[in-house]
SEDO-583952 format. One record per residue: residue in three letters; x, y, z of N, C-alpha, C, O in turn. Coordinates in steps of 0.001 Angstrom, whole numbers, plus 500000, padded with zeros to 6 digits. Each point is the difference from the previous one (the first is absolute). Example, Ala and Ser with C-alpha at 12.3 -4.5 7.8 and 13.67 -1.06 7.14 Angstrom:
REM SEDO-583952
("ALA" (513190 494310 507800) (499110 501190 500000) (500900 501200 500000) (501036 499981 500665))
("SER" (498614 501069 498615) (500820 501190 500060) (499230 501090 500730) (500509 501108 500169))
REM end
This chain:
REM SEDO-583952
("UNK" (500830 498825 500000) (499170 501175 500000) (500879 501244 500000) (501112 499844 500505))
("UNK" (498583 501391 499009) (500658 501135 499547) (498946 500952 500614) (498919 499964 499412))
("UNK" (501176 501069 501880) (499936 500714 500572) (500360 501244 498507) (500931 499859 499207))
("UNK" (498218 501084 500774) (500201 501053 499291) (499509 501436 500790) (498793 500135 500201))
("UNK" (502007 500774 500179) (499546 501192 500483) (499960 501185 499201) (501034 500159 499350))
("UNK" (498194 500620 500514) (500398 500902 499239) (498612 501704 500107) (498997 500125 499297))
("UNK" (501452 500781 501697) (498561 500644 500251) (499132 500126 498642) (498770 499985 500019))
("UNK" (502251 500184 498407) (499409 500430 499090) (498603 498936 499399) (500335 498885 499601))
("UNK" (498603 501371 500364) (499408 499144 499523) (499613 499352 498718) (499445 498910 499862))
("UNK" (500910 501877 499281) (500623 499496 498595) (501424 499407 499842) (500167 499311 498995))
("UNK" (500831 500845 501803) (500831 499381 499683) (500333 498741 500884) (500969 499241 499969))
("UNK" (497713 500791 500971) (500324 498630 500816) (499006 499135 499098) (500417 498868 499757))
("UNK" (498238 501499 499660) (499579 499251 498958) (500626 499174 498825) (499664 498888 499591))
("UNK" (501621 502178 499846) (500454 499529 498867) (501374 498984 500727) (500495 499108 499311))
("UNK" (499918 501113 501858) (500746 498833 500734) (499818 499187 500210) (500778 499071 499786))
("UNK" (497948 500793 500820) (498744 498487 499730) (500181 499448 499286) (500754 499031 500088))
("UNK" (498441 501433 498502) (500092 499503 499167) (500804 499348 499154) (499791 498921 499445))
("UNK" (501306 501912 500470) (500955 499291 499184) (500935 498674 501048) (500793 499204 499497))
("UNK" (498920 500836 501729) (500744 498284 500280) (498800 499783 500275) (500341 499004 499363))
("UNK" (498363 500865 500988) (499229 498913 499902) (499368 499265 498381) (499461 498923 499745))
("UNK" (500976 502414 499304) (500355 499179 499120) (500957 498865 499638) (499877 499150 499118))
("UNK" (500874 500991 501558) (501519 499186 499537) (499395 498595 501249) (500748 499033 500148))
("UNK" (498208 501011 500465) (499709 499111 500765) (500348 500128 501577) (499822 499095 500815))
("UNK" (500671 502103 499455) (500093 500046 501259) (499107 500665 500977) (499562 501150 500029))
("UNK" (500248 497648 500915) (499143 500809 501425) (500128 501615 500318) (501104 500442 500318))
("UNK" (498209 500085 499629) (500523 501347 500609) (498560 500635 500526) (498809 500007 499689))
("UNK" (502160 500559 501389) (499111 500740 501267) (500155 501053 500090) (500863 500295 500826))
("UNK" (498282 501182 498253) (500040 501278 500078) (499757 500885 501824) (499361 499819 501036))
("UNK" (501522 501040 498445) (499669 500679 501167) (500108 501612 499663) (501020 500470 499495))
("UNK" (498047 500177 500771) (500898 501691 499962) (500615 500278 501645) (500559 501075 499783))
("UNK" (499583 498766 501065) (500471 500527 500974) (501294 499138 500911) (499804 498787 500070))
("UNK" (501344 501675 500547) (500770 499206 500351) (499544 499221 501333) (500498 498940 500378))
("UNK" (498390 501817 500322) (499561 499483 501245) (498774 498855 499683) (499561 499314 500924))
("UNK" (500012 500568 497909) (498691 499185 499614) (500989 498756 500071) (500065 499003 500719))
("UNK" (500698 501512 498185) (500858 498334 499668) (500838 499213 500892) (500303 498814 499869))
("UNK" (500150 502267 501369) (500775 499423 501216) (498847 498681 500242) (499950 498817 499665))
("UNK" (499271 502033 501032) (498694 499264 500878) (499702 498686 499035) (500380 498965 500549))
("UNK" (499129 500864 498364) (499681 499050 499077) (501400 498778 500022) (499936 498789 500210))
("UNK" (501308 502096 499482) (500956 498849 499810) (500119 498494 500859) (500038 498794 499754))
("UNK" (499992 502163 501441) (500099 499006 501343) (499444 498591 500161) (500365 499026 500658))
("UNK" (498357 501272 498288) (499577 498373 499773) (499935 499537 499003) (499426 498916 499901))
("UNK" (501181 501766 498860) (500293 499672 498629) (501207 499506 499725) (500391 499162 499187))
("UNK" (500211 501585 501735) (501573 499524 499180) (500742 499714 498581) (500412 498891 499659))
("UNK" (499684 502263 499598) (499915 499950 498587) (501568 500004 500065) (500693 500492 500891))
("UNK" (499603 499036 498293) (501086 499599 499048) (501302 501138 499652) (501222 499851 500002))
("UNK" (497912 501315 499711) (500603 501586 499870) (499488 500913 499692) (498985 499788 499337))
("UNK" (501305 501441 500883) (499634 501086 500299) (500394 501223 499291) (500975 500681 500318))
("UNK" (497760 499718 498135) (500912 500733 499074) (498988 501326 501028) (498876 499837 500475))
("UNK" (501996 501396 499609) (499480 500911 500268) (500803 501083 499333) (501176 499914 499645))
("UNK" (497897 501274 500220) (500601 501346 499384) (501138 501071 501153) (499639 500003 501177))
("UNK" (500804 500287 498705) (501340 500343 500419) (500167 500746 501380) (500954 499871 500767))
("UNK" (497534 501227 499468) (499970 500280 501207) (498983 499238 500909) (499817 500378 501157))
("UNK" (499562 498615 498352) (499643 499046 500896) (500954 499132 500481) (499851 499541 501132))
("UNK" (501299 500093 498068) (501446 499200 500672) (500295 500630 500890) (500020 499400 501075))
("UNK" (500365 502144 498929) (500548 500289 501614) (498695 499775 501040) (500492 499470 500996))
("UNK" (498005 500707 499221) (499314 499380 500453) (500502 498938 500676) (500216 499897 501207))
("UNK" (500010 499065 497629) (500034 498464 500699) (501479 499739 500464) (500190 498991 500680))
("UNK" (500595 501607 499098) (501089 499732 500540) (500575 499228 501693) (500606 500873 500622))
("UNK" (499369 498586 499700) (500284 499734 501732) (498283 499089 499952) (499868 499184 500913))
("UNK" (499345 500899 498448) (498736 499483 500657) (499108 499019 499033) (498772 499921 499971))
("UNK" (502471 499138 499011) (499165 499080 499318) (499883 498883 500888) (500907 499964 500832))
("UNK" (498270 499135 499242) (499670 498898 500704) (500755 498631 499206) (500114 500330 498819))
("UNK" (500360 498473 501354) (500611 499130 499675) (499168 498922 499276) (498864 499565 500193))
("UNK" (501958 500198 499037) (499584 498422 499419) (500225 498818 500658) (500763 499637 500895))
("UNK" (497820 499519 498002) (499725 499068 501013) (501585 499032 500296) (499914 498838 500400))
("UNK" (501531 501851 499331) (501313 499045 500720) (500634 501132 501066) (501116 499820 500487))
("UNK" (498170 501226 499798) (500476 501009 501104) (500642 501131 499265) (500187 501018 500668))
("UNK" (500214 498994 497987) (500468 501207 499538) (499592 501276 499726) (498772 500022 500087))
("UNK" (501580 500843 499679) (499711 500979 499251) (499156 499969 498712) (500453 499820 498870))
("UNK" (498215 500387 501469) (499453 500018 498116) (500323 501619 499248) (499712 501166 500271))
("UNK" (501393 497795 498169) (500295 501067 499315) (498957 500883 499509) (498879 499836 499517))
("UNK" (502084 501448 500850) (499940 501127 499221) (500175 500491 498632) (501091 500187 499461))
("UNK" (497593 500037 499939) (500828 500306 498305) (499170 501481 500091) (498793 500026 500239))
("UNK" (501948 501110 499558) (499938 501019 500175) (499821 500154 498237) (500741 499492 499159))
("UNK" (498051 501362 500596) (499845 500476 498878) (500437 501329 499190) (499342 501040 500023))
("UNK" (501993 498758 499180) (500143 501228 499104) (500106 500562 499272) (499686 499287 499047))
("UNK" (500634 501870 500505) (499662 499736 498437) (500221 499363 499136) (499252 499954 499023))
("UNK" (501956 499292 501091) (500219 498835 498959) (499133 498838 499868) (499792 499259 499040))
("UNK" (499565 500759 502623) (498873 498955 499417) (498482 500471 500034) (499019 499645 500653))
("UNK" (501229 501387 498280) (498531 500373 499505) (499201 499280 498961) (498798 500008 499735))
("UNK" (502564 499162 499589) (499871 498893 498872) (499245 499058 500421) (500467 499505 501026))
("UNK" (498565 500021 498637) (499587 498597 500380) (500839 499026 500328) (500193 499390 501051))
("UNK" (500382 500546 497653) (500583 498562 499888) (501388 500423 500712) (500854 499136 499802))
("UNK" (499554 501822 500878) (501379 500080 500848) (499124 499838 501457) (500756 499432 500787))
("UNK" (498216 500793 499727) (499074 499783 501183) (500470 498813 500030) (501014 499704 500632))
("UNK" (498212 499380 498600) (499909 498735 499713) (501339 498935 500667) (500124 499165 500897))
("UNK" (500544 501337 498264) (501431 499392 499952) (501052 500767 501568) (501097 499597 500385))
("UNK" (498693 500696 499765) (500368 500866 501293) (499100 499206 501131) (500609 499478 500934))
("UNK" (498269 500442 499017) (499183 499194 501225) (500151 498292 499782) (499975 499259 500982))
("UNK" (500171 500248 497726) (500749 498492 500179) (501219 500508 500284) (500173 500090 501215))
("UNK" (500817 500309 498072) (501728 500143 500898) (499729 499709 501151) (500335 498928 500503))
("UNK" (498974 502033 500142) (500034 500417 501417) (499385 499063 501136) (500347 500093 501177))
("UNK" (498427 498726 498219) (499582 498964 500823) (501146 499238 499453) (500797 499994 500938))
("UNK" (499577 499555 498373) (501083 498828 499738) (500994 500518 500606) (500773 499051 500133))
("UNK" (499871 502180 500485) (501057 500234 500476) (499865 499557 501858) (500763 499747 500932))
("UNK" (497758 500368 498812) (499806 499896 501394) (499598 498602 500348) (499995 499557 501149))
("UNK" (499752 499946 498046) (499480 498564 500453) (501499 498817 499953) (500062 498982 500690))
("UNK" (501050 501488 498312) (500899 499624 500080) (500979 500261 501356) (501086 499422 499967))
("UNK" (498633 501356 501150) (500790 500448 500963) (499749 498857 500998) (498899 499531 500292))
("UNK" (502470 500046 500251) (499351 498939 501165) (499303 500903 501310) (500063 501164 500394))
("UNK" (499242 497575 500025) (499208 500589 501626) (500684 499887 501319) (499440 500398 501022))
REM end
């Protein structure tokens, strides 16, 4: 599952969309305090958010289900591209799922 934050509401739409196209779970949020509260029993996979919601979450993401840190993929302009979103949020679970516990 893919946690998406983003206050804008067109551009958390078009974030949606384009990985639940690609088949991935994803759990919109506009606010950094909605998605705290929600995570805690979701436990998603990672966490693309827009850039001043990262300092938000900084110090206060909640862990995956092996005790870690669930990644951070901070959104910027380079990944305004779809298909660099895309490829940036697999990198980024395969980087993380490859890390031992």
């Amino acid at each position: 599952m893919v946690v998406v934050i983003d206050e804008d509401a067109t551009r958390l739409d078009i974030s949606e969309a384009i990985l639940a196209k690609l088949r991935f779970a994803v759990a919109p949020f506009a606010s950094v305090e909605t998605a705290l509260a929600a995570m805690r029993a979701m436990r998603p996979e990672i966490i693309v958010a827009r850039e001043n919601a990262v300092q938000k979450l900084r110090g206060r993401l909640p862990a995956d289900r092996d005790g870690r840190a669930i990644p951070l993929l901070p959104v910027t302009p380079e990944l305004s591209d779809p298909e660099a979103l895309v490829e940036a949020v697999r990198e980024m679970m395969r980087s993380h799922r490859e890390q031992p516990t």
